[in-house]
Each structure stands twice: as structure tokens, then as C-alpha cells.
C-alpha positions in Angstrom: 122.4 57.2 99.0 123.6 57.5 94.9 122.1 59.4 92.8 123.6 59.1 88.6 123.5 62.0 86.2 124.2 61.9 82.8 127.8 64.0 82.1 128.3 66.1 79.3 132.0 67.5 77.8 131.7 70.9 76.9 135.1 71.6 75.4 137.0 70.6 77.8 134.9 70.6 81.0 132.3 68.3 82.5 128.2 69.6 82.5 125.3 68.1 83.6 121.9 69.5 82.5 120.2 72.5 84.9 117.5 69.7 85.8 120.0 67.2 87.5 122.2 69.8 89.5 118.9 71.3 91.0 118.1 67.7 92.4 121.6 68.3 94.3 120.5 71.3 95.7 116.6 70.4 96.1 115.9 73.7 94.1 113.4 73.7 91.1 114.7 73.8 87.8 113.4 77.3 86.7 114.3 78.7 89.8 118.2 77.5 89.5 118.1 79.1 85.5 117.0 82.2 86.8 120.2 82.1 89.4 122.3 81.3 86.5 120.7 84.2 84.1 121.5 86.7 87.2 124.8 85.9 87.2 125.3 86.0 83.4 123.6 89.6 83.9 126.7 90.2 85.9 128.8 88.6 83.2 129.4 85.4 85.2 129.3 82.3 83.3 128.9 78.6 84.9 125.8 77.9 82.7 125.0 78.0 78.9 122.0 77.1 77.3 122.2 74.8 73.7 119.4 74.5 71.3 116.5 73.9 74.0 118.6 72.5 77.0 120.1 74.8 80.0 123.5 73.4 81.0 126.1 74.1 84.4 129.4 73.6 84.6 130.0 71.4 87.6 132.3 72.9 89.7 136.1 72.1 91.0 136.2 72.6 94.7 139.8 72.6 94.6 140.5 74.8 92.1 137.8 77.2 93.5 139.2 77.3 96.9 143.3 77.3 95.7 143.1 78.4 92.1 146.6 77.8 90.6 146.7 81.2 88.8 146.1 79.0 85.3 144.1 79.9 82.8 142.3 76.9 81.8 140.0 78.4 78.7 136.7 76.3 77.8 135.6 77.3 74.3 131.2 77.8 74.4 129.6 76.6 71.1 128.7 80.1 71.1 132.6 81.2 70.3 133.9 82.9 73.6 136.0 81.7 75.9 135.5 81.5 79.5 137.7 80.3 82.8 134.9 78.2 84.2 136.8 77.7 87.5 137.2 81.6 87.8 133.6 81.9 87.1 132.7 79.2 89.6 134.8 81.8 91.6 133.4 84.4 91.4 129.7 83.1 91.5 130.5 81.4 94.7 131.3 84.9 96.0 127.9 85.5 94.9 125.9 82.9 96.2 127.4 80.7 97.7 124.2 78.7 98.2 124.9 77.1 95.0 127.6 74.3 96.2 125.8 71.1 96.8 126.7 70.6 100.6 126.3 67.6 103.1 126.2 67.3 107.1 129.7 67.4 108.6 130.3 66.7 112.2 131.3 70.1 112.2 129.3 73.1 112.5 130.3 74.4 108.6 128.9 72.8 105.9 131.7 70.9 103.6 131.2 70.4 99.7 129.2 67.3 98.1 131.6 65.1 96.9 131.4 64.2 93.4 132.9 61.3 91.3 132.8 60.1 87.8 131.5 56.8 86.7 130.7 54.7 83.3 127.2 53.5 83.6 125.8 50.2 82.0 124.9 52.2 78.8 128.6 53.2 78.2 127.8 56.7 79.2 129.8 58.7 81.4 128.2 59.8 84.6 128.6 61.7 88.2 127.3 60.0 91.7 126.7 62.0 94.3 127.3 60.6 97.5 124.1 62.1 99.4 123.3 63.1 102.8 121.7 66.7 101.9 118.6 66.9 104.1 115.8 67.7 102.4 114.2 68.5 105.3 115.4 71.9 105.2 115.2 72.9 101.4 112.0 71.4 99.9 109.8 71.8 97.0 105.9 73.4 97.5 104.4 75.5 96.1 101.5 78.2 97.9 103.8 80.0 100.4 103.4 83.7 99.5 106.1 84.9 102.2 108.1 83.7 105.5 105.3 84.6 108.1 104.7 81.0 109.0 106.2 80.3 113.0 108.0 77.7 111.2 109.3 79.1 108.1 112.6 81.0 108.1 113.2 81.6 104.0 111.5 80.5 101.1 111.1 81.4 97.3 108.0 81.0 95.6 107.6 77.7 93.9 110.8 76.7 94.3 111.6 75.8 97.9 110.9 76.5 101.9 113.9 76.8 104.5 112.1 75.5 108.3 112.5 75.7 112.1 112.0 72.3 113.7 111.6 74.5 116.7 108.4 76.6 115.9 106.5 73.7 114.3 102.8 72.6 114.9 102.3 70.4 117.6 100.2 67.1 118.3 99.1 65.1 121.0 98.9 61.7 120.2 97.7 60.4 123.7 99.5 57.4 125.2 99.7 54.0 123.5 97.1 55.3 120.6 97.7 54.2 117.0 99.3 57.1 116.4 102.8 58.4 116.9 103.4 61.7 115.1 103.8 65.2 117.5 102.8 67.7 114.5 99.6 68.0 112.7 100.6 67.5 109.2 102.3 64.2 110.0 99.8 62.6 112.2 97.0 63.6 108.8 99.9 62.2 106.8 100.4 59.2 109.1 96.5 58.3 109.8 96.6 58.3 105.4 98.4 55.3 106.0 96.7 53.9 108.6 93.5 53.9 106.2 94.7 53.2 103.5 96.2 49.8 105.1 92.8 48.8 106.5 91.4 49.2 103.2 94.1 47.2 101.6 93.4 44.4 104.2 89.6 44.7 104.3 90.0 44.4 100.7 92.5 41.5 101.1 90.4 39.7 103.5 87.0 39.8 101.5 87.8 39.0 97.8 84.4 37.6 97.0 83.3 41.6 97.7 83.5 44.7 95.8 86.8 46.1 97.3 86.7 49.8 99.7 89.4 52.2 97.8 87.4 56.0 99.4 91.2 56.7 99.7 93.8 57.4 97.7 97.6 58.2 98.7 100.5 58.9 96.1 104.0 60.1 97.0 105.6 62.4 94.4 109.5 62.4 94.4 109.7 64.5 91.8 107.1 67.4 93.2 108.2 66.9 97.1 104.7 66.3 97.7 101.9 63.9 98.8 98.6 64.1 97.1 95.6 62.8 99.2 92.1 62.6 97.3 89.1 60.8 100.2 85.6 60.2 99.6 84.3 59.2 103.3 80.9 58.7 103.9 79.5 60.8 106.9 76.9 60.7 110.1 75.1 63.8 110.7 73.0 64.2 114.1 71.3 67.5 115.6 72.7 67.9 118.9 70.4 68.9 121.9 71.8 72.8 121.1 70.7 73.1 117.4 74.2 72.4 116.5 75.2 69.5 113.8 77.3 67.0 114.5 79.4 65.3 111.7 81.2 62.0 111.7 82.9 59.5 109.8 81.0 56.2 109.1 82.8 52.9 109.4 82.4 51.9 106.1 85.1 49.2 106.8 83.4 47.3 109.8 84.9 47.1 113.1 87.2 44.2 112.3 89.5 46.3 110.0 89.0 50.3 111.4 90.4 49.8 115.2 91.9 52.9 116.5 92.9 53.6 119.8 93.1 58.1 120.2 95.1 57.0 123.1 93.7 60.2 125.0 94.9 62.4 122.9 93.6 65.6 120.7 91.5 63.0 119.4 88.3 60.8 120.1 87.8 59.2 117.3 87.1 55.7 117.8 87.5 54.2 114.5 90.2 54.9 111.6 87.7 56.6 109.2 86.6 59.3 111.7 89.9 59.7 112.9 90.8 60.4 109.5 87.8 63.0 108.9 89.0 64.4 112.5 92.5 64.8 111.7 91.8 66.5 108.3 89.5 68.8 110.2 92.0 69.5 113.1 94.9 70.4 109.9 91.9 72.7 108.1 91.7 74.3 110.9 95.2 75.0 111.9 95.7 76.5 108.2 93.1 78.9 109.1 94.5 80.1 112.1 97.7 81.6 109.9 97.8 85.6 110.0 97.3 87.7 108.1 94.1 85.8 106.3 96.0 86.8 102.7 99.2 84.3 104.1 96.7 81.2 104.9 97.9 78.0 103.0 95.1 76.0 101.2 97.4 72.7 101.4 94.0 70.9 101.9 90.1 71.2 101.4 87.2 69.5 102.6 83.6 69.6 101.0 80.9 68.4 103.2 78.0 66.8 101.1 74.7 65.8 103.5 72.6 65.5 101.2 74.5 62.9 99.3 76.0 61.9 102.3 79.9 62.1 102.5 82.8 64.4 102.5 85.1 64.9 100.2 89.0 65.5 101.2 91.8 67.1 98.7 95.6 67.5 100.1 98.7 67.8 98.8 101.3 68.1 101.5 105.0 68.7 101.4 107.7 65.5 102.6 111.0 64.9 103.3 112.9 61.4 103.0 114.8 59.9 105.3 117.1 56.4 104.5 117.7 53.8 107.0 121.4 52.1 107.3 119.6 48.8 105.3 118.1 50.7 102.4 114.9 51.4 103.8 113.5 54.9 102.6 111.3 56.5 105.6 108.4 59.6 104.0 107.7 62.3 106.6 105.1 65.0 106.2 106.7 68.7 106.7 105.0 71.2 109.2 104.1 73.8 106.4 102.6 75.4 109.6 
């Protein structure tokens, strides 16, 4: 997977702005300046900022790793000089973190490869050939500190490191509809699976007003997936006092089959599997200790008098590219 970022010539080296060489790393913007003002507090230079843009050198693993003992001065529109690969030096001593880095067969992590290229536009440009995994450094924001089972680092706003090995877990039964093993995927997964019925209820019935109580959008840019569900609800005194809330099939039986395949669910139909499955991830966020540390990643309001419930998420993802193109959304286990 390619990714093209405008290239800038300062003096004599290559830049790209703060905002594309964050991508590279899945870090936030603001929180890659503040690295770069740190290191400038320790008189380290592989940024500058002009008029209202931040800029960063990109750096020269070769020179880095075997530097020639040149020096190879860039002059900054501010006046001084600096060695930008001693700086890149000396910040990798720092933080090392800040080399874009890919999957080798080997247990080390080896550089991210980048070359230059002339795009349509005439403009001069840098691909990077891409297999970072996102799944391990990705945007949210809410985490206040690493004492989720499955998170191992994180810094506010900016980005999560997780364990696949102390993750939520799901049962989806046996040949149900659903596939997923944690509880933020199967939520993010039975999204899909309601918003298709919709779109073929819909599709199916064009003479009639069309069902949209759901609506899914994937953010690239945030990392996240925004959820926003009006579904109308069944309420029913049980023989204990207790009430009993449902989803109502507002979509008819022809377009909300489920099977729960036996599993932590019993829903019969899509739209109380969905209501279910947004109830089982409430309540897993709840069960986070200390109360302060609880994420809020989604909300559900619970209307009988008017008669539905009302369902807000915004859930981290990570992406995952097929061999033929084909881009594959997963939900994170923030959990």
C-alpha cells in the first residue's frame, strides 16, 4: 500500500510537513510537534517551523547508521546551520520511536523504505511503501492511563499501544451471523449487519418511505467509527417487577434474520441483536477499574415513553489490505 506526500527542499535537504510524517508513524500531528519541540529543548534540530507550517527533515538511514564523518550544512530560513543527519543522529538516540518502521521476518523492526517520485502535478513527492500495522499504534482519544488488560502504552489523544493477548472476548455461538471473538468487533460487525438490511429493505421497497434508524461512518483520518442509532423498543413487566427491554423489528422478518448461533446472545432478529450487543459493550466499559479509568466509547439513552433507544459510539479501527486491493475495517478491543 502507497501512500504520496508532498516534498519540500529546505536548502539542500528533503521535508515533508509534520502532518504527513505523523501518518507514517500513526501518531497525531500535535503530539509529533511536541516530540520535535523536546528535542529542540535539547538543541536537536530535525524540525523547523515556517510562517504557520511545522516541517521534519526526513531522515537518511544510511547516513544515520554509517555517517561518513562529512559535514553536510543545511542553511534554516532562520540563518543557522545545522547537520541534519547528525541531528537525525542524535534524535534517534533519543527516541528512536521516530523511524517509520515495517514487519520484517525478523524479530527487529527494519526502516520504512522511502523513495522519491514526480506526481501528475509536476510536484515532487515521497511513497512510502507501507506495511506499518496500525493495529498496534492507533488514534483515540478518552484513555486517561494504561490500566486497561489490553493496553500496554498510550499518550493521551494521540495513540494506544495493545495486547492481542488480554483483549475482550466473544462468543459468537456456532454457525450464527456473526463471526467476531471480541465485544467491540462483534458491536462493530452487527453495525454492518443492520445497516445492510436497511439498505436492502430499502432497496427492495421503493414505493415506501426508506428505514435509515442507523447510521455508520468510518473516519481514516480520526482512526475511528462513529455510530449514531435510533431503534425503536418493546418494553414488558416481567412476572418479578422487573422491565424487560427489546428491540422492535422495524424492518419485518424478511430483511432482519439473525441466527445468535448459541452464543452470548438471543437475539432473534438483527435490531435486537444490535440493542443487545450495544448493551453487552456498555456493560463491559463499566466493568473497567478504578470507576475514574471507565471509557465512555459509547452511550445509550432509553426513551419509553417515546418509545426507542437512542445509541452514540465512536469506536477505534485498524485496516487491513488484502493481496487484490481490498481494504478490510476492524474494530480495536479498547477493552
Amino acid at each position: 500500500m502507497a501512500t504520496i506526500f508532498q516534498v519540500f527542499l529546505i536548502d539542500n535537504r528533503r521535508a515533508v510537513r509534520v502532518e504527513a510524517y505523523a501518518q507514517l508513524l500513526h501518531y497525531s500531528s500535535k503530539y509529533l510537534i511536541e516530540l520535535i519541540k523536546k528535542l529542540r529543548r535539547q538543541k536537536i534540530y530535525i524540525g523547523i517551523k515556517w510562517r504557520k507550517y511545522w516541517y521534519i527533515f526526513l531522515p537518511d538511514y544510511l547516513k544515520i547508521k554509517s555517517p561518513s564523518g562529512k559535514n553536510n550544512s543545511t542553511n534554516l530560513p532562520s540563518g543557522q546551520q545545522i547537520d541534519v543527519d547528525q541531528e537525525w543522529r542524535k534524535a534517534w538516540e533519543e527516541i528512536p520511536q521516530l523511524f517509520p518502521k515495517f514487519d520484517t521476518e525478523k524479530e527487529e523492526k527494519a526502516p520504512l523504505p522511502l523513495n522519491y517520485t514526480i506526481n501528475q502535478d509536476g510536484e515532487l513527492g515521497v511513497i512510502a511503501f507501507s506495511g506499518l500495522t496500525s493495529k498496534t499504534v492507533t488514534q483515540i482519544i478518552g484513555v486517561q492511563n494504561a490500566t486497561y488488560p489490553a493496553t500496554t502504552g498510550y499518550s493521551y489523544g494521540n495513540y494506544i499501544f495493545y495486547d492481542p493477548n488480554k483483549m475482550s472476548t466473544f462468543d459468537a455461538g456456532t454457525g450464527g451471523t456473526l463471526k467476531s471473538t471480541q465485544i467491540p468487533q462483534a458491536f462493530f460487525e452487527v453495525c454492518r449487519a443492520l445497516d445492510a438490511a436497511e439498505n436492502t429493505r430499502n432497496g427492495a421497497n421503493p414505493g415506501l418511505p426508506p428505514r435509515r434508524n442507523l447510521s455508520t461512518t468510518v473516519s481514516f483520518d480520526t482512526g475511528t467509527v462513529a455510530v449514531a442509532a435510533t431503534i425503536p423498543i418493546i418494553t414488558s413487566i416481567q412476572t418479578d417487577g422487573t422491565i424487560k427491554i427489546s428491540g422492535s423489528d422495524y424492518l419485518g422478518s424478511t430483511y432482519s434474520s439473525f441466527n445468535n448461533g448459541g452464543g452470548d446472545l438471543t437475539s432473534t432478529n438483527i435490531v435486537a441483536a444490535f440493542l443487545e450487543t450495544a448493551s453487552l459493550l456498555s456493560a463491559a466499559e463499566k466493568v473497567v477499574t478504578p470507576v475514574e479509568n471507565q471509557p465512555n466509547n459509547i452511550q445509550i439513552v432509553i426513551d419509553t415513553e417515546a418509545g426507542n433507544a437512542t445509541i452514540s459510539a465512536n469506536l477505534p479501527f485498524t485496516t487491513a489490505a488484502a493481496n487484490n486491493g481490498d481494504v478490510t475495517v476492524i474494530a480495536i478491543d479498547y477493552l
